[in-house]
N, C-alpha and C positions, 0 to 999 in steps of 0.2 A: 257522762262517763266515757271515759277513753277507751281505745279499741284492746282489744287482747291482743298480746303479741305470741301467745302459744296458742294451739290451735287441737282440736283434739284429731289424733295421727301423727302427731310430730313426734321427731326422737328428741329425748332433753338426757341432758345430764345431771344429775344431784348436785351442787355444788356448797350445801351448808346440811348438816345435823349428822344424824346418826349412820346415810347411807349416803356420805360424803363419797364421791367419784365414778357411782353406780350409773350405766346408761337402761335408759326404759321408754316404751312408749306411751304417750299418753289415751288412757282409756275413760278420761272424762274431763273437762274445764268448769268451774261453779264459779261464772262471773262477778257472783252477790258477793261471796268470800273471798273471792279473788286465791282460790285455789285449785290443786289437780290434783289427779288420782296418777299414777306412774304404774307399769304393768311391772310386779317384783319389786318395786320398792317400798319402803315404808310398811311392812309385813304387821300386822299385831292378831291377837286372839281373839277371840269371840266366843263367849260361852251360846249355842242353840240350843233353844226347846226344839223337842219333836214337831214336825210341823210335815205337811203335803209334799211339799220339797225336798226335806231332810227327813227321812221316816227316822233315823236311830236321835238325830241332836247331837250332842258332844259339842267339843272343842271344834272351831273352824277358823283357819289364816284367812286373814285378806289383804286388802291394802287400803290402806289408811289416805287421805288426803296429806299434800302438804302444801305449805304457801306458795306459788306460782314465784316469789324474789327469790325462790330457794333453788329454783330450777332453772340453768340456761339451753335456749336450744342446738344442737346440733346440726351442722351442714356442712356435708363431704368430711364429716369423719372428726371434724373440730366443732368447739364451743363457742358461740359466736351471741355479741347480743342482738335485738334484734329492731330495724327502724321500718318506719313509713317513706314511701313519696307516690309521686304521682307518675301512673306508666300512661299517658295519653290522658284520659279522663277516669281513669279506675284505680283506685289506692291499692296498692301491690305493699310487701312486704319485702324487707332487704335484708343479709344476713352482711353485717357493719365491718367483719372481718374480710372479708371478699368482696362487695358490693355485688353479690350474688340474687336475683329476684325470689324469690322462696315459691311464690305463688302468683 
């Protein structure tokens, strides 16, 4: 399996569906699906039972996954994709648009 190139903390931006140009950070990565959770995007409903948590239940927003090809990430404010190489002996991360080290 190849390595993730977003990372959970990064800023991305929307770049395909429904919250096309939306920027968010990411509050989760699920390698297996090769998806993310973005904070304020991808909003949907949720009907909740009563529960310890939620004493009343109701309606609850959250945020939905989306596919990680659906997200680009952000660096100094632009969309940028994003590579590998080698800083000394440690795989670092580069933002392709600046040759900028990420991490």
């Amino acid at each position: 399996m190849s390595a993730m190139k977003i990372k959970k903390g990064d800023t991305v931006k929307v770049i395909a569906g429904k919250d096309k140009g939306k920027d968010g950070k990411v509050l989760a990565v699920n390698v297996k699906d090769n998806t993310v959770v973005v904070e304020n995007v991808n909003m949907v409903t949720k009907h909740a039972k009563p529960s310890a948590a939620n004493q009343n239940g109701g309606i609850v927003t959250k945020e939905a996954p989306l596919h990680i090809s659906n997200v680009m990430l952000v660096v100094d404010g632009k969309a940028t994709r994003v590579g590998f190489k080698m800083d000394g002996d440690k795989k670092v991360r580069f933002a392709k648009a600046t040759g900028k080290t990420i991490d």
